[in-house]
N, C-alpha and C positions, 0 to 999 in steps of 0.2 A: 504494500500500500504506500500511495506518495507522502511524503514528509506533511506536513499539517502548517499553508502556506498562513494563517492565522497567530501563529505560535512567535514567542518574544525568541528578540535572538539571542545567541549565548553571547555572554559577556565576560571578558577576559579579564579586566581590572581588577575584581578582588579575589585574593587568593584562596581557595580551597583549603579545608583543613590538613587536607592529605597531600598539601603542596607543601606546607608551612616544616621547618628543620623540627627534628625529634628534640622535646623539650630535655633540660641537663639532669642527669640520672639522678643529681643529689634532691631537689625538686621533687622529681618522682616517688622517690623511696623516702622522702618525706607522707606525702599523702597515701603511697599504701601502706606505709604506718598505723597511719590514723585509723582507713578502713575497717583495715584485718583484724586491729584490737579493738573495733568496735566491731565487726563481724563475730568478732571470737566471745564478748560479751554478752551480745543478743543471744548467741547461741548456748552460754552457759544458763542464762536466766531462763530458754527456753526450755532446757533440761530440768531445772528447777521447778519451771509452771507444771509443766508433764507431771514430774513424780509430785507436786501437790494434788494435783489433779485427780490420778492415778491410785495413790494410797487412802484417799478418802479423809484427806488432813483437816480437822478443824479449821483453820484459816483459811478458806478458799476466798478469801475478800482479798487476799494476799497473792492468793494464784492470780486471780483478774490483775490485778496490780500490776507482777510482775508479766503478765499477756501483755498488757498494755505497753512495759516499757521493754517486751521484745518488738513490737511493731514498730516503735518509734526509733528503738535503737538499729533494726533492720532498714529501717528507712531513711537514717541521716546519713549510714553508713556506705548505704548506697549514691546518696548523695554525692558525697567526700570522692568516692570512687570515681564520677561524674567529674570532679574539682568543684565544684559548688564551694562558692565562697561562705554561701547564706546557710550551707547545711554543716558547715565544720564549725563556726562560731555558734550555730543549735545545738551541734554534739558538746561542743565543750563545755557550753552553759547550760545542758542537760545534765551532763554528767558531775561538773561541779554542784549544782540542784540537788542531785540527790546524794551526792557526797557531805554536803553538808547534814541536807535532812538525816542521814545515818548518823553522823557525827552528835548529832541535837539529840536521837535517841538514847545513844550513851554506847552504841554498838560498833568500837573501832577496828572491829576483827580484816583481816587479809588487807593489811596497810601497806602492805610491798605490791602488789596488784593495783591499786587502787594508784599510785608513784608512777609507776611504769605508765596506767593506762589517761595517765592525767597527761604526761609526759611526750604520749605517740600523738594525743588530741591538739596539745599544744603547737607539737611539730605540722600536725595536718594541717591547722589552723594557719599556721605560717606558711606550710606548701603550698596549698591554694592560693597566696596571696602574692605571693612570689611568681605562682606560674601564672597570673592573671597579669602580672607585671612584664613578664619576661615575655607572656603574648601579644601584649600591645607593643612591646617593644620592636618584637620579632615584626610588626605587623607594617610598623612604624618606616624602620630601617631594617632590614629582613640580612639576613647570615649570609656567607656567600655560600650555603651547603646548597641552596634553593635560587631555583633560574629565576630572574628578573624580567620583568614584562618588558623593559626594554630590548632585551636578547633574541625578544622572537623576530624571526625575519619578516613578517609583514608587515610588522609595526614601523618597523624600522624606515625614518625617512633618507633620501638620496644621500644627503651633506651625512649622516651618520653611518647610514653604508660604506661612505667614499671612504670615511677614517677610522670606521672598524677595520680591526686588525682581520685579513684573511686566512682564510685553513690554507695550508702547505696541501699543493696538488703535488703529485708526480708529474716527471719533467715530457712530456709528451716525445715517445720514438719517433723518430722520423726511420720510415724504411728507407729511402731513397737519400744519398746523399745530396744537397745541395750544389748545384753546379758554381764552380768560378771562374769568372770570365777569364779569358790569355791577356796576360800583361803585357 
């Protein structure tokens, strides 16, 4: 079927995510920091709702509870994973939230855990913030890992042509030698 003569045309000026240089790995492993130990969180507290659930525990006000802060923990975390700037500053003020509310109970039990995971939220906090930095930047004035729009040959006008450097061709054979005249 013919092309759809109604349809906008492509546009070359902004870059594609998938054009754009691989963000710097310490950035990255900053925010899957964050994720994994809030992925690793939801999923402990989900074990925890379960066997409330499951054994038939007087507190089930507390299984909901902890339901609750698996969905929301599973969902900032996803977030973070995204770089969401808006979802790693909710994890961390989530998690500091109920770090206190424990703390107000009187219940400071698994305080090395609680270090650690304050610790990876902080860093995600800051990865996201950094790589939102480093992509405007990129976007801004772009690495030379990534072609520049001016590099494409259609773009390119005559006078810019003239003074681009050229590709090296091979020297053209000639079969035939050249004749020279009698002196």
């Amino acid at each position: 079927m013919a092309e759809n003569p109604y349809a906008a045309p492509h546009a070359h000026g902004a870059p594609s995510a998938a054009s754009l240089a691989k963000a710097p790995d310490i950035i990255l492993h900053m925010i899957m920091a964050g994720w994994i130990v809030a992925g690793a969180n939801a999923a402990i507290n989900l074990i925890t709702a379960i066997l409330i659930f499951a054994t038939g525990h007087p507190s089930v006000g507390f299984g909901i509870v902890v339901s609750v802060d698996v969905v929301v923990m599973g969902a900032l975390a996803y977030g973070v994973s995204r770089k969401s700037r808006v979802a790693a500053l909710l994890l961390l003020g989530y998690y500091l939230l109920g770090r206190v509310l424990i703390l107000i109970t009187g219940n400071a039990s698994n305080l090395t855990f609680a270090v650690l995971a304050l610790l990876a939220y902080l860093a995600a906090a800051k990865g996201t913030f950094d790589y939102h930095r480093w992509l405007q930047q990129e976007r801004h004035s772009p690495s030379s890992l990534r072609p520049r729009l001016r590099d494409d040959p259609p773009l390119r006008t005559p006078a810019a042509a003239a003074t681009a450097p050229q590709p090296a061709t091979a020297p053209a054979s000639d079969p035939a030698p050249a004749a020279t005249p009698p002196a």
